[in-house]
MILO-885113 format. One record per residue (C-alpha): residue number from 1; residue in one letter; x, y, z. Coordinates in steps of 0.2 Angstrom, whole numbers. Layout:
PT  NUM  A  X  Y  Z;
...
END
This chain:
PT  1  X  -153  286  -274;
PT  2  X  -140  295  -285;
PT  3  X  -132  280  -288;
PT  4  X  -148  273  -296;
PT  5  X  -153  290  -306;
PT  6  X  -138  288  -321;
PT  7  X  -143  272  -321;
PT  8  X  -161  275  -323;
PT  9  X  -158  287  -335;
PT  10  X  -147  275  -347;
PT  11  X  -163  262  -345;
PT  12  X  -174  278  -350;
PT  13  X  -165  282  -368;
PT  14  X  -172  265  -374;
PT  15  X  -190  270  -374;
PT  16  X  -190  280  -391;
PT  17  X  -203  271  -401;
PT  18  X  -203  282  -417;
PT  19  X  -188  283  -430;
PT  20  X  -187  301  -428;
PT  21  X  -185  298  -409;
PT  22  X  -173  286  -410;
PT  23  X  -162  298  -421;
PT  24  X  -160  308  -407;
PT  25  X  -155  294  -395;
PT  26  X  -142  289  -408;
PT  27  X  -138  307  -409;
PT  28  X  -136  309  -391;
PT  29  X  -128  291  -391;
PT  30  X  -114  297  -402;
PT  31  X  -110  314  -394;
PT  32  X  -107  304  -377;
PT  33  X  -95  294  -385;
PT  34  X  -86  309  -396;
PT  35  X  -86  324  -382;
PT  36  X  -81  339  -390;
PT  37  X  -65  349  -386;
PT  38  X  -68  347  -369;
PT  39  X  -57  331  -362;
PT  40  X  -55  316  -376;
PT  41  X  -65  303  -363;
PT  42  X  -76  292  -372;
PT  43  X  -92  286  -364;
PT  44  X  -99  269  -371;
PT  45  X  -118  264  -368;
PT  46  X  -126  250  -367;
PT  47  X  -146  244  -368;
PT  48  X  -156  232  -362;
PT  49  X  -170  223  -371;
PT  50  X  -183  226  -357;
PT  51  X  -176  241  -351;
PT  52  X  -186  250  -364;
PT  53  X  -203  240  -362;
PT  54  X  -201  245  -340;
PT  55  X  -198  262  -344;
PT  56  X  -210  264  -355;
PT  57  X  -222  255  -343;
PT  58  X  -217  267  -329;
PT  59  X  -221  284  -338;
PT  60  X  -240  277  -341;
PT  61  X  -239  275  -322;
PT  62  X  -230  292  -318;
PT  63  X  -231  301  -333;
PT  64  X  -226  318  -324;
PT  65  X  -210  311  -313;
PT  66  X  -200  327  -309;
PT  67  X  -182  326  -303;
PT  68  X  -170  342  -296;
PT  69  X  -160  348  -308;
PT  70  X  -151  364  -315;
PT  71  X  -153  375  -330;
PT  72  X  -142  389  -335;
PT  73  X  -151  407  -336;
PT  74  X  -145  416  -350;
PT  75  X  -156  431  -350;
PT  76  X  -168  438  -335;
PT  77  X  -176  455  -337;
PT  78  X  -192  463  -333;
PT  79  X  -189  481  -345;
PT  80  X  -202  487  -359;
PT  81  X  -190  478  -371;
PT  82  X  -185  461  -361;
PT  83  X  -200  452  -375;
PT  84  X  -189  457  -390;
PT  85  X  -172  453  -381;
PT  86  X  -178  436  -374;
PT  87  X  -182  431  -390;
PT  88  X  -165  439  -397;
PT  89  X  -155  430  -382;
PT  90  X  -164  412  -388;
PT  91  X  -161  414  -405;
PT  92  X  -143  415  -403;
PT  93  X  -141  402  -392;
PT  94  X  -149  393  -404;
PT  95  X  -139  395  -417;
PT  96  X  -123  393  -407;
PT  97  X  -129  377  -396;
PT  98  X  -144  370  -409;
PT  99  X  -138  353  -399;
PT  100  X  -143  363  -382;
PT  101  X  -164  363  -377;
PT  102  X  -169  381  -374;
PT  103  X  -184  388  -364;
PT  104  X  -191  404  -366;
PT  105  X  -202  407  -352;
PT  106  X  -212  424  -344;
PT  107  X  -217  421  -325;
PT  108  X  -223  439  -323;
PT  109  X  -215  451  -322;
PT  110  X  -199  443  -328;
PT  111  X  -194  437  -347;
PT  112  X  -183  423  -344;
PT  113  X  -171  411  -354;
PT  114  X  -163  395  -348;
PT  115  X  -154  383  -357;
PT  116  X  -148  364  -353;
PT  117  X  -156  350  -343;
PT  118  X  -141  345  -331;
PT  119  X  -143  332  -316;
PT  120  X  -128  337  -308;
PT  121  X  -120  355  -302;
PT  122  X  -104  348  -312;
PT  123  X  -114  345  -328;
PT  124  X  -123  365  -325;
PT  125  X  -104  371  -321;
PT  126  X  -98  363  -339;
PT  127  X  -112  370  -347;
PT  128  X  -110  387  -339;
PT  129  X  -91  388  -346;
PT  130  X  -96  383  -364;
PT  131  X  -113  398  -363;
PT  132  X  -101  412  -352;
PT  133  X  -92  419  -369;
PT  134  X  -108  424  -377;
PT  135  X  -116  425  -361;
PT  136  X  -107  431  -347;
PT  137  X  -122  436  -335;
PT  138  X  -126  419  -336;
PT  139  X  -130  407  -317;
PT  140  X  -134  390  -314;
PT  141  X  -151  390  -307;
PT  142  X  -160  376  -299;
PT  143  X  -176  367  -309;
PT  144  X  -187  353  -309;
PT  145  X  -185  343  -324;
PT  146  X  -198  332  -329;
PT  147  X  -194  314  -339;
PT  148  X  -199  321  -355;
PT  149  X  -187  335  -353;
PT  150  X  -172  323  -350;
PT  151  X  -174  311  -365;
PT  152  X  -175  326  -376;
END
């Protein structure tokens, strides 16, 4: 089953439909292949023609698949000012990682904010490294991640 996950994943980044959507694959596509600081690798992707149209086919069958995953907490606080901080806490990752999907969520009586939709402990420990400077209460917590949240 992990073995056919990345690969299902690759076959799920062709099924952008819109311009806009397909900006970000590109997007996504060139920040595979030019990492960061991190290590110099270089990841090339490739696509299928009828990979798109079968992913897309499976999402009107399934459209809420969910799959384990991890996000990074940065913030979890349950004071009379956790609202104001949560939102403080979001907007600087934001501005910091605007590349990085955010969630600002309130499961009572907790104001909490995760960050990163990782597949793999080793992607949520990378993440945790690069968010630890600014952030350094943050954990790896585990999520379910939906499809949608994936090919954001």
């Amino acid at each position: 089953m992990r073995r056919l996950f990345p690969i299902f994943l690759l076959l799920s980044l062709g099924a952008f439909p819109t311009s806009a959507e397909a900006q970000k694959l590109e997007s996504f596509k060139h920040q595979l292949a030019f990492p960061s600081t991190l290590g110099g690798g270089r990841v090339t992707t490739t696509e299928y023609g009828d990979a798109a149209e079968a992913v897309t086919q499976a999402e009107r069958i399934q459209p809420r698949t969910t799959f384990r995953g991890y996000r990074i907490c940065i913030f979890l606080d349950n004071s009379q000012n956790a609202r104001s901080e949560a939102m403080r806490a979001k907007s600087l990752f934001e501005e910091n990682f605007s590349n990085t999907s955010v969630y600002l969520t309130y499961d009572n009586p907790y104001w909490r904010v995760t960050v990163g939709n990782c597949l793999t402990t080793e992607e949520a420990i990378i993440l945790k490294g690069r968010v630890t400077p600014l952030f350094p209460k943050a954990f790896i917590k585990n999520e379910e991640l939906t499809l949608h949240n994936l090919l954001q």
